[in-house]
C-alpha positions as CSV (number, residue, x, y, z in Angstrom):
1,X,24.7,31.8,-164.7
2,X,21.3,32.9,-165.2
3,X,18.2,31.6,-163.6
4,X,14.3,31.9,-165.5
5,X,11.4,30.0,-165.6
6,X,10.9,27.6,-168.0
7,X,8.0,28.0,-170.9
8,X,6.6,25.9,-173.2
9,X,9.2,26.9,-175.7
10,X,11.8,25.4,-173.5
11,X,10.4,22.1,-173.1
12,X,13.1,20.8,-175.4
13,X,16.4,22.6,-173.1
14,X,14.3,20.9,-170.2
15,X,14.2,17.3,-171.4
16,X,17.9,18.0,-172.8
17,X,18.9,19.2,-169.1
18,X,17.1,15.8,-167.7
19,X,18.3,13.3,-170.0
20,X,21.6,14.8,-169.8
21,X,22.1,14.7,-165.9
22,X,20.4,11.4,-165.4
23,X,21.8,9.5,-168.3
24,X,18.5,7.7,-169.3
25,X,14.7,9.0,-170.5
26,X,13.2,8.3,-166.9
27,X,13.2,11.5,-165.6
28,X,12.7,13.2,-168.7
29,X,9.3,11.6,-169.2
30,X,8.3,11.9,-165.5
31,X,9.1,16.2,-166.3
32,X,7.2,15.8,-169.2
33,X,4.0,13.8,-167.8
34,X,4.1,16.3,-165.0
35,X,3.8,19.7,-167.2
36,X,0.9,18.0,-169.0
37,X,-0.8,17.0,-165.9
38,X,-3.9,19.4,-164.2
39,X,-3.2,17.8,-160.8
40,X,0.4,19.2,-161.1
41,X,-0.8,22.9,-161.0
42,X,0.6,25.0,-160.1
43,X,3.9,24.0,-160.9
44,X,7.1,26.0,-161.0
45,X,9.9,24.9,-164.0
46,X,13.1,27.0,-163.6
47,X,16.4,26.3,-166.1
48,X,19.4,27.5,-165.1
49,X,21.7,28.6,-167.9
50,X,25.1,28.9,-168.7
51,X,26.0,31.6,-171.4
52,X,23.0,30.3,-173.4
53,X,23.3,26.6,-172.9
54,X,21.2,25.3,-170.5
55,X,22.9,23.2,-167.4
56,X,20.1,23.0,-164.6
57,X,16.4,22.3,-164.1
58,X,14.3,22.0,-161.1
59,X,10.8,21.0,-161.1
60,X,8.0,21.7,-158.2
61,X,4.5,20.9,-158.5
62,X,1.4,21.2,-156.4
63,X,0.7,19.1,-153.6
64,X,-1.8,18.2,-150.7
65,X,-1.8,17.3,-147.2
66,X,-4.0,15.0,-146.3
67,X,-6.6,16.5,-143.6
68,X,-4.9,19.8,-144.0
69,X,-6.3,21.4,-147.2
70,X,-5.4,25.1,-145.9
71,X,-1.9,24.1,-146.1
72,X,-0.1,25.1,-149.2
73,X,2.7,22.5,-150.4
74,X,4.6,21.5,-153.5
75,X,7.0,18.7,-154.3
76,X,10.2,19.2,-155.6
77,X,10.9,16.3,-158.2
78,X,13.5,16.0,-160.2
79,X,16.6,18.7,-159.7
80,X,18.8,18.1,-162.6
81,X,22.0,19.9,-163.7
82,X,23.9,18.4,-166.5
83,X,27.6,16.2,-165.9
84,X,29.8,18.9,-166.9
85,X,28.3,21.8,-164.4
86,X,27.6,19.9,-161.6
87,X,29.5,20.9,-158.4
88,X,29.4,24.5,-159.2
89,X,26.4,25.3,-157.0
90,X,23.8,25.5,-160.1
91,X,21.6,22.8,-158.3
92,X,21.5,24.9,-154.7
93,X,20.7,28.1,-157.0
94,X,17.6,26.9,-158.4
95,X,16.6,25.2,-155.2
96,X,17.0,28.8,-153.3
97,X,15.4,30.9,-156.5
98,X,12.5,28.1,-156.6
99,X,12.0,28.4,-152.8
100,X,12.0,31.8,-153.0
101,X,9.3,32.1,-155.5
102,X,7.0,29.4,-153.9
103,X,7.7,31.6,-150.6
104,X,6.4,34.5,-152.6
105,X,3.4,32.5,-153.7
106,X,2.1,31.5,-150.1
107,X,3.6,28.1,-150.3
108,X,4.2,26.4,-146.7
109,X,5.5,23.4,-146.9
110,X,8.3,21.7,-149.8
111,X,8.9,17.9,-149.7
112,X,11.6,15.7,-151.8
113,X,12.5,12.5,-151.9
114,X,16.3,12.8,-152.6
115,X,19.5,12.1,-151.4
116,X,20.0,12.8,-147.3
117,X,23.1,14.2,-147.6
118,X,22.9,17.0,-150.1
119,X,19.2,18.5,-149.3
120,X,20.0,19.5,-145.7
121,X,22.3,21.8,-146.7
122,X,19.5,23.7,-148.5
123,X,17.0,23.4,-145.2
124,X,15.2,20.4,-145.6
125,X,15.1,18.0,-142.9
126,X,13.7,14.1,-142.6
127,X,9.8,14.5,-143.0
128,X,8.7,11.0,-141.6
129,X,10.2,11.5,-138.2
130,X,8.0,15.2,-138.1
131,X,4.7,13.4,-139.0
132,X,4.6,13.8,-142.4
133,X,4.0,10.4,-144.6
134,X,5.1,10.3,-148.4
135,X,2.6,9.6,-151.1
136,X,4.0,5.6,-151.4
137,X,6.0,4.0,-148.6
138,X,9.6,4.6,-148.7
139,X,12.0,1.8,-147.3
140,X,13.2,2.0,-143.7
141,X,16.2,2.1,-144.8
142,X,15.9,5.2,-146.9
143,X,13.5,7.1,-144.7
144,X,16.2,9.8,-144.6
145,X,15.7,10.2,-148.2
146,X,12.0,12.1,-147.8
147,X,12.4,15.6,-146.7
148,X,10.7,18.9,-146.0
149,X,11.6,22.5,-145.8
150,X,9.2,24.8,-144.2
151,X,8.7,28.0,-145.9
152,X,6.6,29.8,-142.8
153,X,8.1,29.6,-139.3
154,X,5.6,27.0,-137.2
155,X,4.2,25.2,-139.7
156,X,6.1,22.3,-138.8
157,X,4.7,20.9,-135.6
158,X,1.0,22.2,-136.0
159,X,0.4,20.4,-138.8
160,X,0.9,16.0,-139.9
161,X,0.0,13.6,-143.1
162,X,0.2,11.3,-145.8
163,X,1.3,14.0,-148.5
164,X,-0.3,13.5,-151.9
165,X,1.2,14.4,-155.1
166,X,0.0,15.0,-158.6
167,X,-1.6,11.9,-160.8
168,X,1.9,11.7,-162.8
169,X,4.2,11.5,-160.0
170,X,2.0,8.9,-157.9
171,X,3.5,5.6,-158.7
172,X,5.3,3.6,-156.5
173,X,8.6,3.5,-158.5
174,X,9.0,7.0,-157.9
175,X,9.1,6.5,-154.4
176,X,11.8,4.4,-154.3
177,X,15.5,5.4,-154.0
């Protein structure tokens, strides 16, 4: 498997990727709205590929925290790796390879609302409880679904707030599991 960054020329292998690992256009327009949008900068678009096909594609795009503008912090929204190659550890590659690079880049802080039983084993831990609000309210009962993984060591505890997210991704049906 090999891991690069995604470029204009691959928007097509990143909406097949989406479409193909979500089973409907959803995601695939919420990708696409997000590389055309300013307030997403900067973003980071790795695919993962297989041979030459590509099975995997993680999205992270610029954030804020609210009342803490020297913080640097992204989103990560969607992570996608097609049916057929899931399982195989493509999806906790480009988490670790997009970390990395945000790391790299003076990032802080990475939030995602996902499922609470697969992020934690990539670091990320419930954000709510630590003080850190999502962009739209998430239902109690999937408060375990918004996360963050802190990229430098005490960030977490000396800072708190309502994250907000770029134009594309801030409507309330994204924010919902």
């Amino acid at each position: 498997m090999r891991i690069a960054e995604a470029s204009d020329a691959d928007l097509e292998d990143v909406l097949f990727v989406e479409r193909m690992a979500f089973g409907q256009d959803e995601e695939a327009e919420l990708v696409r709205a997000l590389l055309d949008d300013p307030s997403a900068r900067p973003l980071l678009s790795l695919l993962a590929y297989e041979e030459e096909r590509p099975v995997g594609h993680i999205l992270l795009t610029a954030a804020q925290l609210e009342g803490a503008a020297h913080v640097s912090v992204a989103i990560l929204a969607p992570l996608a790796v097609v049916p057929d190659s899931q399982g195989r550890g493509i999806g906790g590659a480009l988490i670790e390879r997009g970390i990395e690079l945000l790391s790299e880049s003076g990032v802080e802080l990475v939030f995602v609302a996902g499922h609470p039983d697969y992020y934690p084993r990539h670091g990320f831990e419930p954000a709510g409880s630590l003080g850190f609000a999502a962009p739209h309210p998430i239902p109690d009962k999937d408060a375990d679904a918004w996360m963050v993984r802190a990229l430098t060591p005490g960030v977490i505890g000396s800072v708190r707030g309502k994250v907000i997210c770029a134009d594309a991704l801030d409507k309330p049906e994204h924010w919902r599991e």
